[in-house]
Structures are given as C-alpha cells and as structure tokens.
N, C-alpha and C positions, 0 to 999 in steps of 0.2 A: 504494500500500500504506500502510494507517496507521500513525501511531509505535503505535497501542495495539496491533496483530498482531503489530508487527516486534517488542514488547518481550515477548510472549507466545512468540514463536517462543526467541528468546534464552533466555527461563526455562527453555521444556525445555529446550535444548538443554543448558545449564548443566547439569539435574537427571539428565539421561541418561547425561552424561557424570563424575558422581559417584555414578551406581548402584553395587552393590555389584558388578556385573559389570565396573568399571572398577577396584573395589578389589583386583581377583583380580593387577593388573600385579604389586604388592607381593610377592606371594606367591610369583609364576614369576620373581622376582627373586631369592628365596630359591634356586630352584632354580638358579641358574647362581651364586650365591656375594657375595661381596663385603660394603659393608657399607651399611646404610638410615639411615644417621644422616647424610649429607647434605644440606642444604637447600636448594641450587641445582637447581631444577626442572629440566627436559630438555620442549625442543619436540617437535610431532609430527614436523617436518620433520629435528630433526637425532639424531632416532632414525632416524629413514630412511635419511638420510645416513649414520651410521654400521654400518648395518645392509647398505645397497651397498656402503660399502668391502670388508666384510667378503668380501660373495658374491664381490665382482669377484677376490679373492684364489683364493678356491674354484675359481672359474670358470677363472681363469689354470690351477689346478693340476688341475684337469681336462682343459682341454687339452695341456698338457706329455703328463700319463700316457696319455690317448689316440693322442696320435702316438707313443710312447713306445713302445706297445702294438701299433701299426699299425692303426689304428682312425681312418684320417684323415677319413673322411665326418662320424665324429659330432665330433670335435674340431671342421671346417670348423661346424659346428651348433652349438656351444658357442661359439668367437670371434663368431658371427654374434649369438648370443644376448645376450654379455656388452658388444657395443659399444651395441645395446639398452636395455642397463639403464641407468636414469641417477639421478645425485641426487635428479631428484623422482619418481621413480619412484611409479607407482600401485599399487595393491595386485595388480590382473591380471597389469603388468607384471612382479612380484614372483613372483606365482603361476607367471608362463608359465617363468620363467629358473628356478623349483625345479622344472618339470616337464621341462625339459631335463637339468638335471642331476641329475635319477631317473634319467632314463633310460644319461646317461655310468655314472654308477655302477653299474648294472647290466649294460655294458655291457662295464666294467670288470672287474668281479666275475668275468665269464663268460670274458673273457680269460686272467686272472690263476689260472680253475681250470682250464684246460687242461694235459693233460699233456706237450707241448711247449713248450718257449715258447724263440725262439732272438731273443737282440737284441744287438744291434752296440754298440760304443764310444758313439758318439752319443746310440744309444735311453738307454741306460743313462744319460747325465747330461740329458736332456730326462725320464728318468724322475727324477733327484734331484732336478730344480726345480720337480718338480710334486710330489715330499713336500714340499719347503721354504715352496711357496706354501699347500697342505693346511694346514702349521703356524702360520702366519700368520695364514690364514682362521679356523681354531679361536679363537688368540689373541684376532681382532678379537671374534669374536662373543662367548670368553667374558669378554670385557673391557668389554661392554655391559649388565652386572649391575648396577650404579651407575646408569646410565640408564634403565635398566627400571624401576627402585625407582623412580627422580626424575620419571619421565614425567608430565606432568601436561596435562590435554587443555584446549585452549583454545579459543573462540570463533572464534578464527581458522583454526582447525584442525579444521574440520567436515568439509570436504571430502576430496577425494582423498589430503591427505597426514592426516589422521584415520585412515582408512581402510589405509591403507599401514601406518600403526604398529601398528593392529588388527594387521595380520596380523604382524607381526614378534611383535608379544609373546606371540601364541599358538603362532607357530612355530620360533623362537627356542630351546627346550629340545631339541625333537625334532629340530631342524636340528643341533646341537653333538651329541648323542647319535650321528645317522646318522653324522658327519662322524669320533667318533673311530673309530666302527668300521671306515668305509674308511680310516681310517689307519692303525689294527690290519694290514689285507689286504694293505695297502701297505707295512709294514714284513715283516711275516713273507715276501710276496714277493721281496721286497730280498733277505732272510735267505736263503732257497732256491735264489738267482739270483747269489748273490753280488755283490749291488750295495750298495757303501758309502754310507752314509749318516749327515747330520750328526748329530753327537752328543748334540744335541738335541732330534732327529726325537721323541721318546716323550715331553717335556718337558709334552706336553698330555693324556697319558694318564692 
C-alpha cells in the first residue's frame, strides 16, 4: 500500500469524523446536562468504558427485580448477557445487551401490572437492590454528559471502538429517558406492595 493512499485514506477519515454529523455529540450533550466548557477531550474507548459501567449497573438491577418478581429464566438471560458485555465492547455487542434488557423490562412491566403479586421477605430486599443498582445505572449514564460534550474521534478510533461510541451517543438520551420511567414503575410498585425503599431511590427523577 503506498504512503500516498494511506495519507489519502487518513484525510477522510479525519474529514468524516469532523462532519457536522459528529458535531450533533455537543448537542445530545446538552440533552443529558452538565457543562461544555471542558477541554480534556474523552477517547472512543473510555466513553465505552464508561458507558459499560453504566449498563452493567442496569443489568445487575434487572436481574435482582426479575428474581424478585419470579421471572428466573429471563434474569438467568440477563447475568448470561451482562458477563458478555465487556470494556471493549462493540457496538453489536452493545446493541444485543439493550435488546435483552427491552425485553427484562417489559417483562417486568407485565409482572408488576398484574393484579396479584405475592412476594416473600427475600423477594422484597433482592427487589430493593435492584432499585439501588437502577439508581446507580441512571447516575453512571447521567454523569457521562461531560464526556459526551468532550468526545472527540480519533484516528485511532476508527474501528470497532468508533463504532461502539457511535452508538452510545445516539442512544444514551433514550436509554436515561426509558430507564427513569422503569424507575417510576419501580417505585410506585414499592408504594402499593409496601416495600421500603432508600431515601434516595427518586434522587434521579
């Protein structure tokens, strides 16, 4: 391959990566909060990074509320799902573990509107540490507003972990949005069930 392709390949990729379709990060920055006067840039890799912490919190508190609930097959599909997930996660990899946990939460949803619902001493605190991990998971994600603003795509990050960030900063608002509502469900369930819960739990509402 010549240095004159490889320096041609480089330019676009440069140019592509300061389209205006990369300036939109700044903006869905705005939408999760914080502030853009930063000037420490943010890698593809450790948006990714902080973007898995996040899920794995979620994921944990999806499985607590699914055993919680009695729901052990899709909880068993959730730990299966979140041991999967890793730091360099790809953007598929990404994709498959938010289509796992569509599917807990709706799973969830369907449980929680049943007009019975009878759970034990146990369920009950496997169900408070699955709000506590919920809280967490919100925090992490809405606390990547800084990074989102600072993300800045690099040469070196063309690849899969490019890709992976792609998907975070477009799914990133919709993900905190879905996430407080099942925390809404989750709380007013509490409420109805009489199950105590930290004083914090709404902290992210």
């Amino acid at each position: 391959m010549s240095k004159k392709f490889i320096g041609t390949v480089l330019c676009l990729a440069i140019t592509t990566l300061t389209t205006p379709s990369f300036a939109q990060f700044g903006g869905l920055g705005n939408v999760l909060g914080g502030s853009s006067n930063s000037s420490n840039s943010v890698s593809a890799e450790t948006l990714v990074q902080s973007y898995v912490g996040g899920t794995q919190h979620v994921m944990s508190a999806d499985v607590n509320l699914l055993k919680a609930m009695g729901l052990k097959e899709q909880a068993e599909r959730e730990e299966l799902a979140a041991k999967n997930l890793t730091q360099g996660a790809t953007a598929s990899g990404l994709e498959d573990a938010a289509k796992v946990q569509t599917d807990s939460s709706k799973a969830l949803e369907e449980a929680m509107g049943a007009k019975k619902v009878t759970m034990s001493a146990d369920s009950k605190k496997l169900y408070v540490a699955g709000v506590v991990d919920l809280v967490k998971g919100i925090k992490s994600y809405t606390g990547m507003a800084n990074d989102v603003k600072n993300f800045k795509p690099s040469i070196t990050s063309i690849g899969s972990s490019a890709g992976a960030a792609s998907y975070v900063i477009k799914s990133l608002p919709n993900s905190i949005t879905g996430l407080k509502d099942t925390l809404k469900r989750t709380i007013d369930f509490a409420k109805e069930n009489k199950i105590a819960l930290p004083a914090d739990a709404t902290s992210v509402l």
